[in-house]
C-alpha positions as CSV (number, residue, x, y, z in Angstrom):
1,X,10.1,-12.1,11.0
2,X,7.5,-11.8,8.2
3,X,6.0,-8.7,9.5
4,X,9.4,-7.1,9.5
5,X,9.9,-8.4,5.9
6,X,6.4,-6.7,4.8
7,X,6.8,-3.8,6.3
8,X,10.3,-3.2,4.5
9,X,8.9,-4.9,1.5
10,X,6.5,-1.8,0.3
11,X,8.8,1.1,0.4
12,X,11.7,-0.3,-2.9
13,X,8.3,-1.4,-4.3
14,X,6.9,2.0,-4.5
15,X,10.1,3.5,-5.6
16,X,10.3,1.6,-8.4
17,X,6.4,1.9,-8.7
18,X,7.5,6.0,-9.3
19,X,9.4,5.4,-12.4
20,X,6.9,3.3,-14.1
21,X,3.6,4.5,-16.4
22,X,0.7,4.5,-14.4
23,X,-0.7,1.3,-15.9
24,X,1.5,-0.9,-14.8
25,X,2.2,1.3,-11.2
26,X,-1.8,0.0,-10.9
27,X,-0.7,-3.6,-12.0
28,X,2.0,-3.5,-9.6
29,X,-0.5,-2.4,-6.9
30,X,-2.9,-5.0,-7.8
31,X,-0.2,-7.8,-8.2
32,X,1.5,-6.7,-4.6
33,X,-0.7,-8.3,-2.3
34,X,-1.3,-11.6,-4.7
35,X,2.4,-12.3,-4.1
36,X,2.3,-12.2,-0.3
């Protein structure tokens, strides 16, 4: 079950990722795998 959750997990990430500046897309990034 969590495999199935992280693999859905990344894609609404990244979309919202796209309509952010490109400093907080990075923090994003770098924050993603700290909250798994």
């Amino acid at each position: 079950m969590d495999t199935a959750r992280d693999v859905d997990a990344p894609e609404p990430v990244l979309g919202l990722a796209d309509g952010l500046p490109d400093t907080l897309r990075v923090s994003l990034e770098a924050l993603g795998p700290a909250l798994h």
